[in-house]
PAZAPA-4460 file (N, C-alpha, C; in steps of 0.05 Angstrom, whole numbers, plus 32768, in hexadecimal, padded with zeros to 4 digits):
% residues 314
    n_x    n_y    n_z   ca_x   ca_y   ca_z    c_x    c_y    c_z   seq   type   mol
   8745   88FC   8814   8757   890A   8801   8773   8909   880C     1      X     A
   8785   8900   87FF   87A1   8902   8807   87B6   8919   8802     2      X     A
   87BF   8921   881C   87C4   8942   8821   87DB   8941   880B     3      X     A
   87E0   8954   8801   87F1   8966   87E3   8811   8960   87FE     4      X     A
   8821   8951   87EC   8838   895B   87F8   8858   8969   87E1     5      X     A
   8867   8973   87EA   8876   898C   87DF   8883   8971   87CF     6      X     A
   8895   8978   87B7   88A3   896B   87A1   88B4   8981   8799     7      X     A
   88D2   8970   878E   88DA   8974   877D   88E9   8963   8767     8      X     A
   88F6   8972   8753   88FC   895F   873E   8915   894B   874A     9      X     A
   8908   892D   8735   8919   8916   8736   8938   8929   8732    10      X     A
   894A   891D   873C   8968   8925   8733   8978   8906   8731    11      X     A
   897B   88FD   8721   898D   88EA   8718   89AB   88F3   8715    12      X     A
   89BC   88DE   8713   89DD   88E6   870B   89E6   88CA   8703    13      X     A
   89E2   88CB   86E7   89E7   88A6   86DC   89FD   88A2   86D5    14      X     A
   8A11   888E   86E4   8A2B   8897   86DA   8A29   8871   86C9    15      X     A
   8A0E   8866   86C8   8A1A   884B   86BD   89FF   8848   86A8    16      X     A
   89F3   883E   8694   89D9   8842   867E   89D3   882B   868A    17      X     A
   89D3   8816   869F   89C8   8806   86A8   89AD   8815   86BB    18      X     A
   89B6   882F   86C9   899E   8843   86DE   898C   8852   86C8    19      X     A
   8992   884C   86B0   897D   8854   8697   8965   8847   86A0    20      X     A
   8962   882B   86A6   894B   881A   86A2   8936   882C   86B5    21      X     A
   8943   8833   86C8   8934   883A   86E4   8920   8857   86E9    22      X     A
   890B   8848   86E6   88F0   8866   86D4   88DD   886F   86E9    23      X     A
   88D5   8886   86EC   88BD   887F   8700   88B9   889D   86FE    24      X     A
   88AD   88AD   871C   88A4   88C5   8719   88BD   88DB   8718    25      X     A
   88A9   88F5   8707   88CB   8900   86FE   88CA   8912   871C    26      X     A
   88B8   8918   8733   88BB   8923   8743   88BA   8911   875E    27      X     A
   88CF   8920   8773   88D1   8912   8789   88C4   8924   8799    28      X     A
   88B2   8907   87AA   889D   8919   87B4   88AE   8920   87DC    29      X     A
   88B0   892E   87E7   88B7   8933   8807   8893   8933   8816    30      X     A
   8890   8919   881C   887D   8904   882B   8878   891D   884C    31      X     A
   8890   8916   8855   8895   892A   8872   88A3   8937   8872    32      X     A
   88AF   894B   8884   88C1   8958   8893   88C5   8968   88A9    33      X     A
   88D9   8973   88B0   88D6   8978   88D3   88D9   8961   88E5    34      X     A
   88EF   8956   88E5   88FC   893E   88F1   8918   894D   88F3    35      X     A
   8928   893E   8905   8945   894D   890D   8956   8938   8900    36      X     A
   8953   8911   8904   8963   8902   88FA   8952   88EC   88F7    37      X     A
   8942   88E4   88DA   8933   88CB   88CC   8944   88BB   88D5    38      X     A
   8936   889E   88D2   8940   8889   88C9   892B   8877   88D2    39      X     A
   8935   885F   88CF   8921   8842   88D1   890D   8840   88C4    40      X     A
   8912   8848   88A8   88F5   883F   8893   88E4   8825   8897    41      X     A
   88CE   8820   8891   88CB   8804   8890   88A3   880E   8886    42      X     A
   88A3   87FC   8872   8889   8802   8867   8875   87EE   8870    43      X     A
   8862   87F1   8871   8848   87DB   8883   882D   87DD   8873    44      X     A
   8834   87C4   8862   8817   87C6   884E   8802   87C7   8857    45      X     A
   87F0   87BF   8873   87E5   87B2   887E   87D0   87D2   8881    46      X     A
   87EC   87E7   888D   87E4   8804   8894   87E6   8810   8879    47      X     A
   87ED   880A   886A   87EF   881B   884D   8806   8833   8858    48      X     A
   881C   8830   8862   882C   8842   8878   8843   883E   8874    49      X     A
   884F   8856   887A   886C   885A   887B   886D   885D   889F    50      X     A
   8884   8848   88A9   8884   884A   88C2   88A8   8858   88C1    51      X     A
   88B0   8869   88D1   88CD   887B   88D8   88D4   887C   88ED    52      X     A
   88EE   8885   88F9   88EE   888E   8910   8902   88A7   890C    53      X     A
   88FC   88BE   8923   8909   88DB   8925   8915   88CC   893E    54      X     A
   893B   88C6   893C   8943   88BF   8959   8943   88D6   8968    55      X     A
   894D   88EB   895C   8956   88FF   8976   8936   88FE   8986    56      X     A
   8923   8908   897D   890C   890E   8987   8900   88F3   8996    57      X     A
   8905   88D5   898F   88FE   88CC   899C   88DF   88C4   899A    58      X     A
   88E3   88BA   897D   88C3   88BB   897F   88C7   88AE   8959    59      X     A
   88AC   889F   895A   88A6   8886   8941   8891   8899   8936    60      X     A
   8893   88A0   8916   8874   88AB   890C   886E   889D   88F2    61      X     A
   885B   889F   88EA   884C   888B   88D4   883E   889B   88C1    62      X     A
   884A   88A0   88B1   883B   88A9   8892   882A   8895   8884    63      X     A
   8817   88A2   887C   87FC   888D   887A   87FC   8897   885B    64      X     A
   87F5   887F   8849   87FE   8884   882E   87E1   8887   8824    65      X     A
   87CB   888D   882A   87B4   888E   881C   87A9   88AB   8825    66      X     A
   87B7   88B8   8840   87AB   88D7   8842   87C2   88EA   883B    67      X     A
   87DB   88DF   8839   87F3   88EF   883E   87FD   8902   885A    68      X     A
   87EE   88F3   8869   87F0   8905   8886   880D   88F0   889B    69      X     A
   880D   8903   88A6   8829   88F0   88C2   881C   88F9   88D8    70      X     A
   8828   88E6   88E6   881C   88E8   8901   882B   88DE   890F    71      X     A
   8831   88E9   8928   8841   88DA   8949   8833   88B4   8941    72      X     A
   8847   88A3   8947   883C   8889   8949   8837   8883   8965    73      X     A
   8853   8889   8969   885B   8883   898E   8874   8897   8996    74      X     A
   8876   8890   89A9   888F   88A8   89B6   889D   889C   89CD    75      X     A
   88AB   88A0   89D0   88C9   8899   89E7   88C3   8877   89E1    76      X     A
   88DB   8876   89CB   88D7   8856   89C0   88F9   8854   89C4    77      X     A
   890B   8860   89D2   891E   885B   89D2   8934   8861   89BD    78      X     A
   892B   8877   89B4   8944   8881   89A2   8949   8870   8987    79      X     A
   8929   885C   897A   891D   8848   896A   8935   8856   894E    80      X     A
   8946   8843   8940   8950   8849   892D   8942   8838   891E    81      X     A
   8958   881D   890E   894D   880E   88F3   893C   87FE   88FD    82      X     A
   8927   87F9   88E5   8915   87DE   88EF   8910   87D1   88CD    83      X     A
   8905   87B5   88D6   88F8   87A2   88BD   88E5   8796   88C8    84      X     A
   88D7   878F   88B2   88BD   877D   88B1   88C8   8760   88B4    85      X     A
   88B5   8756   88C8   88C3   8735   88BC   88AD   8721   88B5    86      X     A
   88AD   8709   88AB   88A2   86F9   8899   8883   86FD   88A4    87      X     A
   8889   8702   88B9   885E   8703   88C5   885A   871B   88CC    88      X     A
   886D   8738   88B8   885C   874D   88BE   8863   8759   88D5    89      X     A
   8872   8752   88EA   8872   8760   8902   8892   876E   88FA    90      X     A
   8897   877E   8908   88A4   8797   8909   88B6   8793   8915    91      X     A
   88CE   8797   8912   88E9   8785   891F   88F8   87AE   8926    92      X     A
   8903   87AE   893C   8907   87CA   8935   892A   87CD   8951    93      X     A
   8935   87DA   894B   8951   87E4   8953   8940   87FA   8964    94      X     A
   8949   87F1   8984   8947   8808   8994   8961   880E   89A1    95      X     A
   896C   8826   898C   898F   8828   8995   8992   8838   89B4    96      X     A
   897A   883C   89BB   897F   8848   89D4   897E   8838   89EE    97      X     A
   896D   8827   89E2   8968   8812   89F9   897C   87FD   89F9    98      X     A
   8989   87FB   89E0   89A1   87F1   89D9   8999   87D1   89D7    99      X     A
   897D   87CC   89C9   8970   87B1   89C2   8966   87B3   89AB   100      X     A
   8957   8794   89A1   894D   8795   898A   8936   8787   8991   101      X     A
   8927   8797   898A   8902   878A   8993   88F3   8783   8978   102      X     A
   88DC   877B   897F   88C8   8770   8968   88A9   8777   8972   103      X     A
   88A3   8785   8966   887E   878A   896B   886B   8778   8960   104      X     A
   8861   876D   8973   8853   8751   896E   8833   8760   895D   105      X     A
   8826   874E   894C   8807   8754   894B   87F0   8760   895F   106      X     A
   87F9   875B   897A   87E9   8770   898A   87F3   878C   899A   107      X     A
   8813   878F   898C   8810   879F   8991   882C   87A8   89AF   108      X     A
   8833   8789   89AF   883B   8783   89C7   8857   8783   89C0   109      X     A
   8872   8786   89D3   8894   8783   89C9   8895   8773   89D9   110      X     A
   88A9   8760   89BF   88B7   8751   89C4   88D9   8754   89C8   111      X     A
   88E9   8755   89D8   8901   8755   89D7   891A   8733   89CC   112      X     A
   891A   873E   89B8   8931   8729   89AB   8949   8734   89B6   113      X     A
   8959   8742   89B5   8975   874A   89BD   8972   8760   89D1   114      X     A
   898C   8762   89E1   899B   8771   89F5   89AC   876C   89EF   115      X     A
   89B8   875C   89FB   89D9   8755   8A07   89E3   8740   89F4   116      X     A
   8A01   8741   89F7   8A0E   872A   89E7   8A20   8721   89FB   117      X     A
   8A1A   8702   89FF   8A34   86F5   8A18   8A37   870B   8A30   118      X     A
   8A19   8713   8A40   8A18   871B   8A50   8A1C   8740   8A58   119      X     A
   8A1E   8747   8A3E   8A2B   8760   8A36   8A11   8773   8A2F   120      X     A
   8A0B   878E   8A30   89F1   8796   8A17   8A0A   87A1   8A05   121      X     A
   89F3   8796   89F4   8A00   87AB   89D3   8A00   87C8   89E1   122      X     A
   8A10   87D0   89C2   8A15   87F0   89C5   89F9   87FE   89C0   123      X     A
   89F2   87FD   89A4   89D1   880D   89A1   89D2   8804   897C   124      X     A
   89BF   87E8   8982   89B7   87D8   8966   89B3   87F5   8950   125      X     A
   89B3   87E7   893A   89AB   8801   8922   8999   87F6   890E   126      X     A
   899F   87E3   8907   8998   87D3   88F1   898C   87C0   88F2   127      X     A
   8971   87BB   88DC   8977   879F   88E3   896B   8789   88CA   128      X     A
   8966   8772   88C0   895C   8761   88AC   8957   8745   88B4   129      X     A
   8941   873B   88A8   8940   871A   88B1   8940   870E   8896   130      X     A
   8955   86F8   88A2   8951   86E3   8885   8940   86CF   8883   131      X     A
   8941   86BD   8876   892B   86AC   8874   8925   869E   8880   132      X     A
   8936   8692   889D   8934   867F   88A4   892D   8681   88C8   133      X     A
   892D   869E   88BF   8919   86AB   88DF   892A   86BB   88E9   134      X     A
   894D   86C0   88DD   8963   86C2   88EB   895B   86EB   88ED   135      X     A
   895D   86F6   8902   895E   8713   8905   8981   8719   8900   136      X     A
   898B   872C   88EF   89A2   8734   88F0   899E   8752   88F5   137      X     A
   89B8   875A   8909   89B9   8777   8906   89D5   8782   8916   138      X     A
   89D7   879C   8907   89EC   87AF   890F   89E9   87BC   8927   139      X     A
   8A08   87BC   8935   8A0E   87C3   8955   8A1E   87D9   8959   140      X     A
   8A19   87ED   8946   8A2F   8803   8952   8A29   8813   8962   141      X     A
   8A33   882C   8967   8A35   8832   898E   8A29   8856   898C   142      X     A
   8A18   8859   8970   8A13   8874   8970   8A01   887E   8985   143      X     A
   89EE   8868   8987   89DB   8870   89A6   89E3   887A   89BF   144      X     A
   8A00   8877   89C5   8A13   8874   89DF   8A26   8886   89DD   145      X     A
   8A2F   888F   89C1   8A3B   88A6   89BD   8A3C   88C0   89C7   146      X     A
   8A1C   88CE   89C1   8A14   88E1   89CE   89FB   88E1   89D2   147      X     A
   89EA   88EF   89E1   89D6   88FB   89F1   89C6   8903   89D2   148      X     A
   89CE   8906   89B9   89BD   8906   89A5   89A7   88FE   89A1   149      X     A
   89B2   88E3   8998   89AC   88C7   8990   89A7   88B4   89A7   150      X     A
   89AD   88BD   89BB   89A6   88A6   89CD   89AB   88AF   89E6   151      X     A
   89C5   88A4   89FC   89CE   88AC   8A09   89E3   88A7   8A18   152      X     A
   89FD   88B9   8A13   8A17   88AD   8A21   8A1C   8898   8A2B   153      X     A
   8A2B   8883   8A2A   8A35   886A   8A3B   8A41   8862   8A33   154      X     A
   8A53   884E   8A49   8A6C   8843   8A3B   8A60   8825   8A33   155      X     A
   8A72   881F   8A1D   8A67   8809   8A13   8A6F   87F4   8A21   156      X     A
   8A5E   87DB   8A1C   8A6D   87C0   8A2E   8A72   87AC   8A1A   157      X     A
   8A74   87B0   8A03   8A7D   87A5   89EE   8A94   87AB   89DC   158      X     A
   8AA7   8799   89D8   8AC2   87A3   89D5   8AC0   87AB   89B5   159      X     A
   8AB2   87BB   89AA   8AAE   87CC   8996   8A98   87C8   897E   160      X     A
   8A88   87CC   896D   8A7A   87CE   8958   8A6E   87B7   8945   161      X     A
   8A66   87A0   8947   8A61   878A   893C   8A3E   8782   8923   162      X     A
   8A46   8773   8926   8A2D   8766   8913   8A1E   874B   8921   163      X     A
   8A0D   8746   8929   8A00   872F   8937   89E1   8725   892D   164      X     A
   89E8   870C   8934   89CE   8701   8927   89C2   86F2   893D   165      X     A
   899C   86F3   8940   898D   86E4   894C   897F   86CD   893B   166      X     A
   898B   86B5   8948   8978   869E   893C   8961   8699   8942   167      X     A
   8950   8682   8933   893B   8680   893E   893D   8678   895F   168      X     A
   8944   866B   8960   8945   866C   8985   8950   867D   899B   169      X     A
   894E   8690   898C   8950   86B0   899A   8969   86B2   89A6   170      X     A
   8983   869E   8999   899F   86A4   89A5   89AD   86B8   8997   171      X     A
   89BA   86CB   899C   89C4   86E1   8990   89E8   86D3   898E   172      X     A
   89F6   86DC   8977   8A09   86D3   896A   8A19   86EE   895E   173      X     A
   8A29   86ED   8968   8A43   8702   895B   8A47   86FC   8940   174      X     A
   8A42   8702   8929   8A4B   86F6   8909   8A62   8704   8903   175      X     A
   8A67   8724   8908   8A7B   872F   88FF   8A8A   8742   890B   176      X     A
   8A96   873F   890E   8AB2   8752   8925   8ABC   8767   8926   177      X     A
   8AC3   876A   88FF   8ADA   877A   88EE   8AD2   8798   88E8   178      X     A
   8ABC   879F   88EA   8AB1   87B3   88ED   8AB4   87C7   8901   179      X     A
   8AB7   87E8   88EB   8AB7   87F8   8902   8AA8   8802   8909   180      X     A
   8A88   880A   88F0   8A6C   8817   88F9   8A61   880C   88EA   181      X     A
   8A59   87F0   88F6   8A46   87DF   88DD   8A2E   87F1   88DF   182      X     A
   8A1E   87F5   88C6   8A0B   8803   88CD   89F7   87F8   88B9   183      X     A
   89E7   87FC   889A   89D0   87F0   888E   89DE   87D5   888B   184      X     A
   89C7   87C0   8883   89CE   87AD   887B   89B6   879F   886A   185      X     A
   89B4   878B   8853   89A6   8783   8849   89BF   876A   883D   186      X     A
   8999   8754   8831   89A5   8740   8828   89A7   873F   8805   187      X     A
   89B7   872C   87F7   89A3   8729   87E7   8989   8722   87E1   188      X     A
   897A   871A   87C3   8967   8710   87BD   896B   86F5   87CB   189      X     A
   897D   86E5   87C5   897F   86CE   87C1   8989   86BF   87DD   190      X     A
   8997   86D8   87F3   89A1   86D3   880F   89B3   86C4   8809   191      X     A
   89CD   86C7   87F0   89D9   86BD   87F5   89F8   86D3   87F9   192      X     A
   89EB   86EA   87FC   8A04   8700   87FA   89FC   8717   880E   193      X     A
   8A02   871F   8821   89FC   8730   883B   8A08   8745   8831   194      X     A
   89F9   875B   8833   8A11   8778   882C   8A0E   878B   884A   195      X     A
   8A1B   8792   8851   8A23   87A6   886F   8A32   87C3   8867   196      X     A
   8A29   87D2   886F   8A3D   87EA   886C   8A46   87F6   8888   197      X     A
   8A5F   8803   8889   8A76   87FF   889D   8A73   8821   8893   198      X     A
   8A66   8839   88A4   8A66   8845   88A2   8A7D   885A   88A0   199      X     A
   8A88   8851   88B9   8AA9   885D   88C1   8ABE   885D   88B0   200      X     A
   8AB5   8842   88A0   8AD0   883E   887D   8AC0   8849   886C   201      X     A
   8AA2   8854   886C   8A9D   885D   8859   8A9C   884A   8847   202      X     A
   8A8F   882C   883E   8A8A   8814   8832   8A78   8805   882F   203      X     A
   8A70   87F6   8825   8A61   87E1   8828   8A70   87C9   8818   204      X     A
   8A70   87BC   8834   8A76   879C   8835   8A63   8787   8829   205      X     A
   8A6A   876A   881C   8A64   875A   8816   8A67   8742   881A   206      X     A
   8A5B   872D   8826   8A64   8718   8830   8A4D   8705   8822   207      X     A
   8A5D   86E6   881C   8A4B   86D0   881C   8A41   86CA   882D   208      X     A
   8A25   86BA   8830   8A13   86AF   8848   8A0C   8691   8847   209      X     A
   8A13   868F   8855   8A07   866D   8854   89F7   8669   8877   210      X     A
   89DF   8663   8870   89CA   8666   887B   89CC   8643   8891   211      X     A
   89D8   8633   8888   89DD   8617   888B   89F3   861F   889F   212      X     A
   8A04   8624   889A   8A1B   8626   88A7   8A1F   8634   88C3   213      X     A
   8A37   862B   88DD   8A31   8627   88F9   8A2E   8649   88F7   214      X     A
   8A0F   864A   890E   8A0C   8668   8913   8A1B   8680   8917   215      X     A
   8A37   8676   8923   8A4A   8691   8920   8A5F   8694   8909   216      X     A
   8A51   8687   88F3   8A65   8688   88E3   8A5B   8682   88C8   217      X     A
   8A46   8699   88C4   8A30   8689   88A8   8A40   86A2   888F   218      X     A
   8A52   86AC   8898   8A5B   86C2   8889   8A78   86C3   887B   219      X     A
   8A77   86C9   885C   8A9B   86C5   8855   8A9B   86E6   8844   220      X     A
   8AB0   86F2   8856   8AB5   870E   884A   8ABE   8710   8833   221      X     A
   8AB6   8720   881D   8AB8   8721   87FE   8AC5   8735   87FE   222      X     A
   8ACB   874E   8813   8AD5   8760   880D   8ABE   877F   8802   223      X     A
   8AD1   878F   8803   8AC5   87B0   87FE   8AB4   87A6   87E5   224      X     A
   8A99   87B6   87ED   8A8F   87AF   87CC   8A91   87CD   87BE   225      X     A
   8A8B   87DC   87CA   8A91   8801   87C6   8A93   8815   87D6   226      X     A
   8AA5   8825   87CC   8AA3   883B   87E9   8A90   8852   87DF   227      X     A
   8A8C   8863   87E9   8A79   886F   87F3   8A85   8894   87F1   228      X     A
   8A84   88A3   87D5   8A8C   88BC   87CD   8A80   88DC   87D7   229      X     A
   8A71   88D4   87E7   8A67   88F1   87F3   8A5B   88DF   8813   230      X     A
   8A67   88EB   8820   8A69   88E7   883F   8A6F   88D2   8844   231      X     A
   8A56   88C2   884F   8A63   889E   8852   8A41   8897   884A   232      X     A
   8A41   887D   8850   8A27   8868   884F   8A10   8865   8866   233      X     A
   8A00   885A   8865   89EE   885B   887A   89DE   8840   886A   234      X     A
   89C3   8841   886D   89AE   882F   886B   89AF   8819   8850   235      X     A
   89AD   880F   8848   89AF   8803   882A   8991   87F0   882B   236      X     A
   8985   87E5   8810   8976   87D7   8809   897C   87CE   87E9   237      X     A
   896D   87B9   87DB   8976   87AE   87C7   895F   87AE   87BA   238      X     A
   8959   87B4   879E   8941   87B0   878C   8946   8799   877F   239      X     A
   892B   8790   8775   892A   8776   8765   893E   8771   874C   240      X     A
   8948   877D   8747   8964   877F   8735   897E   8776   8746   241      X     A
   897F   8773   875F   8998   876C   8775   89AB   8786   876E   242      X     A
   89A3   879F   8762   89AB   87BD   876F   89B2   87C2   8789   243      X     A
   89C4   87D3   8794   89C0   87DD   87AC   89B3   87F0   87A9   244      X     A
   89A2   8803   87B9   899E   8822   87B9   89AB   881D   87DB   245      X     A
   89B9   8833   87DD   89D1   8836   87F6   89CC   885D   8800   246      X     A
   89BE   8861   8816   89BE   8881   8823   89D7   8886   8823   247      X     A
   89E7   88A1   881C   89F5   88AC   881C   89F4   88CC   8826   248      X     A
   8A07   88DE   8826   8A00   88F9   8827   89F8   890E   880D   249      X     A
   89F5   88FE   87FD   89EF   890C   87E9   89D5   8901   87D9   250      X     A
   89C2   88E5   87E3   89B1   88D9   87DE   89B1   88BF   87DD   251      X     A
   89A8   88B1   87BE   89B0   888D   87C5   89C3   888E   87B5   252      X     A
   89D6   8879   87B7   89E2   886D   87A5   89D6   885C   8797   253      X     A
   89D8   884F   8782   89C1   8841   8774   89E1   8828   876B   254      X     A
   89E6   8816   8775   89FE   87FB   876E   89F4   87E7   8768   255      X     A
   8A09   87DA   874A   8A06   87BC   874A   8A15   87A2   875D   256      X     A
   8A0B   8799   875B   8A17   877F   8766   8A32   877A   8766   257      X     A
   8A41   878B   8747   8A59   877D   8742   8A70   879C   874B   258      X     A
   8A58   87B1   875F   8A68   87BF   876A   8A68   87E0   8758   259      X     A
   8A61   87DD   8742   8A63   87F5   8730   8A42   8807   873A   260      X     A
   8A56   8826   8737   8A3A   8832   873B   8A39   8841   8730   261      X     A
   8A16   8838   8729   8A01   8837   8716   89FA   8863   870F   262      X     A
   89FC   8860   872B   89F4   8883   8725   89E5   8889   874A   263      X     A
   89D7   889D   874C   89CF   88AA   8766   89B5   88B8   8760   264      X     A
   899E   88B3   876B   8987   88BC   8770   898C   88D4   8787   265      X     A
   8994   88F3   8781   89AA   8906   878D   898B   891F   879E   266      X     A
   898A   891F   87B6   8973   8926   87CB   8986   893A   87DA   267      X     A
   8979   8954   87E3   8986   896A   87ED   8985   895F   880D   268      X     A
   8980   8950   881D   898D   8946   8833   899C   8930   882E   269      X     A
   89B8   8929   8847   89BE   891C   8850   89AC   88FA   885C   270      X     A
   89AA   88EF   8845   899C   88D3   8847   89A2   88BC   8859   271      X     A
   898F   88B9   8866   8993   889F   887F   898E   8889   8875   272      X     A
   8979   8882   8866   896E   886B   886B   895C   8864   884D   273      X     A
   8947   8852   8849   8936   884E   8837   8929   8832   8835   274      X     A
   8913   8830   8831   8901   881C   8828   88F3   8817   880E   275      X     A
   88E8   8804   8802   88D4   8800   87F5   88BB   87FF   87FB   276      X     A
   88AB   880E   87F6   8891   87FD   87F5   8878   8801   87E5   277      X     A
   8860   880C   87F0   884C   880D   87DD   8842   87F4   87D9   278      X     A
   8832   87F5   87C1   881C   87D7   87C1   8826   87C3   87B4   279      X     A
   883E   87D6   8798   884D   87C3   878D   886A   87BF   8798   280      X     A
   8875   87CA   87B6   888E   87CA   87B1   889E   87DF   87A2   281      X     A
   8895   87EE   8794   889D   87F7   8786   88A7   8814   878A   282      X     A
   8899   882D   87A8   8897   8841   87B0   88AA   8847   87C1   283      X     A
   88C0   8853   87B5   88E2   8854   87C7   88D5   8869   87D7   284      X     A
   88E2   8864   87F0   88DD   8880   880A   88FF   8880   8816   285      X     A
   88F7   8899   881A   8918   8897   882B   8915   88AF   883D   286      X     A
   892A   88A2   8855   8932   88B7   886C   893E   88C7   8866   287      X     A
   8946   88E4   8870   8952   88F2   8862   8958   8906   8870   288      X     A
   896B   8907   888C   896D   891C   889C   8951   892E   88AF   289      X     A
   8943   893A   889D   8929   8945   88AB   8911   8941   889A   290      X     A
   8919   892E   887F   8901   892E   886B   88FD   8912   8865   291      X     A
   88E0   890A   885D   88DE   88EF   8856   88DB   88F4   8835   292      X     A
   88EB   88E6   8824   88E0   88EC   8804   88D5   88CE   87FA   293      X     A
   88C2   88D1   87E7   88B9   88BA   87D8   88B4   88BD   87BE   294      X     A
   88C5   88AA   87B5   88C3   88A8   878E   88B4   8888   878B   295      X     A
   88A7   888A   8770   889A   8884   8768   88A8   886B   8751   296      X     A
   88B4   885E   8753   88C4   8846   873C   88BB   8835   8730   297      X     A
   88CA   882A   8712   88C4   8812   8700   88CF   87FA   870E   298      X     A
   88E3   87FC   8727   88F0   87E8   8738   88DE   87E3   8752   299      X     A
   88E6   87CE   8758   88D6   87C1   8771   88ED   87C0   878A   300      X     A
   88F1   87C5   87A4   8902   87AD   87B2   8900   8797   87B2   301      X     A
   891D   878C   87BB   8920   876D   87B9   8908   875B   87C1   302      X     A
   8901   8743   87BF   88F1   8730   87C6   8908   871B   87CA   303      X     A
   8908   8713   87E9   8917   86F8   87F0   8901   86E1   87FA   304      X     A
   8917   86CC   87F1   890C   86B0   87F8   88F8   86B2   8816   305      X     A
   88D9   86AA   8815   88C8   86AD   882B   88BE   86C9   8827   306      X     A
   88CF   86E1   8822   88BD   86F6   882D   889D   86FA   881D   307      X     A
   888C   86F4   8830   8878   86FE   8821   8867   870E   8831   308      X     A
   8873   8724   8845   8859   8730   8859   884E   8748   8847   309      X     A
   885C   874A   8831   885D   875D   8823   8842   875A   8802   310      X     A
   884D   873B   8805   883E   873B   87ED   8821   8733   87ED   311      X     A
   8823   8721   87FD   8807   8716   880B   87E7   8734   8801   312      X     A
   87F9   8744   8812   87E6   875D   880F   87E5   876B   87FA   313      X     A
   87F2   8766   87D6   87E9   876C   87CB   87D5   8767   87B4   314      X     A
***
């Protein structure tokens, strides 16, 4: 039997009749709570699971979608922020404390892809996404090092806040500079348009990608795609429509492509983060300060070129 969890009503704010289309349960259900600071959604068909992490506490837990129960996964994982699935299913995950980006292999075992850049460690990774072609991208800002919160004091050895990418031959690459708190990031459907949000401007950026092109330089800046009206930005993902839904302080933002927004799926915490998943893709979850919420949608997330760890299993 899957344990009863607390709801309340959907709250919409449609400021465009394009967020009309978008249907699903009229109540939002709160999955968990009793966390100090969510984040790092990432759904695992395999577990029927919502996998998270509580940084302050320091510790990974896993909501299991067939009893409704949570549970400790693991603990002192290093202050574990964002993570993704990648093409074979394994768990790609931001340990901003450790100030690396690891990968949990099928048994169970870490793998370390990043530390350091040109001899340096990052500040404390946040983010992260793989494109199709094996490439790991992710965000480098310095909240882990900031304070004793989130991580723990230090001076950085990196001359400020960037964006970097791992190729398949596990060389790590500076892609972007200009940033002051790069923080979510996603691709498009199609990987031909990278979106980043720059928490500190309160934005999200847009750049072309060219996947062909020499590794430190597969990126052409398009400029602000929107800023960001109640606090700043945090986590973003894209539904099969090439929508943004973008965490804010006041819930998601729900954006088109061409920058107009659509309206806000509006949640009484301060929103970190969010995933898709469920059997169809279809089951939005989101971080949410001390609560996990999950709605129920007529929308799917994105599907990119290769990804199929997702679909395989349904």
């Amino acid at each position: 039997m899957r344990a009863p969890a607390d709801t309340l009503p959907v709250s919409w704010e449609v400021r465009d009749d394009r967020l009309r289309t978008v249907e699903g349960d009229t109540r939002v259900e709160r999955v968990f709570t009793g966390g100090r600071w969510l984040e790092g959604p990432v759904y695992t068909p395999v577990w029927r699971s919502l996998v998270f992490s509580d940084i302050p506490e320091d510790r990974i837990l896993r909501w299991d979608e067939l009893t409704g129960t949570t549970a400790v996964h693991r603990d002192i994982v290093g202050h574990a922020n964002g993570r993704t699935m990648d093409r074979q299913g394994r768990i790609v995950t931001c340990e901003q404390g450790r100030r690396r980006v690891v990968r949990t292999e099928h048994d169970g075992s870490t793998t370390v892809l990043a530390s350091e850049w040109q001899g340096r460690r990052l500040n404390s990774p946040n983010d992260v996404v793989e494109s199709s072609d094996g490439s790991i991208w992710f965000t480098d800002p310095s909240y882990g090092i900031d304070s004793d919160y989130e991580g723990q004091v230090t001076a950085p050895e990196i001359d400020g806040c960037h964006v970097y990418r791992i190729t398949p031959d596990g060389a790590v690459h500076r892609v972007l500079d200009d940033f002051e708190r790069p923080n979510g990031l996603a691709f498009s459907a199609d990987e031909r348009r990278l979106y980043v949000v720059d928490t500190r401007r309160r934005h999200v950026r847009q750049l072309d990608v060219d996947l062909g092109a020499p590794v430190e330089r597969p990126l052409v800046d398009r400029g602000v795609l929107v800023e960001c009206d109640a606090g700043s930005f945090d986590g973003l993902r894209l539904d099969a429509h090439g929508h943004l839904w973008i965490a804010a302080h006041d819930g998601l933002h729900v954006v088109d492509p061409d920058g107009g927004v659509l309206g806000k799926l509006l949640l009484p915490e301060v929103c970190s983060n969010l995933t898709f998943g469920g059997l169809r893709g279809n089951l939005l979850f989101v971080t949410a300060t001390t609560s996990v919420y999950a709605l129920m949608l007529n929308v799917t997330g994105v599907r990119r070129p290769g990804d199929r760890a997702l679909q395989r299993h349904h």
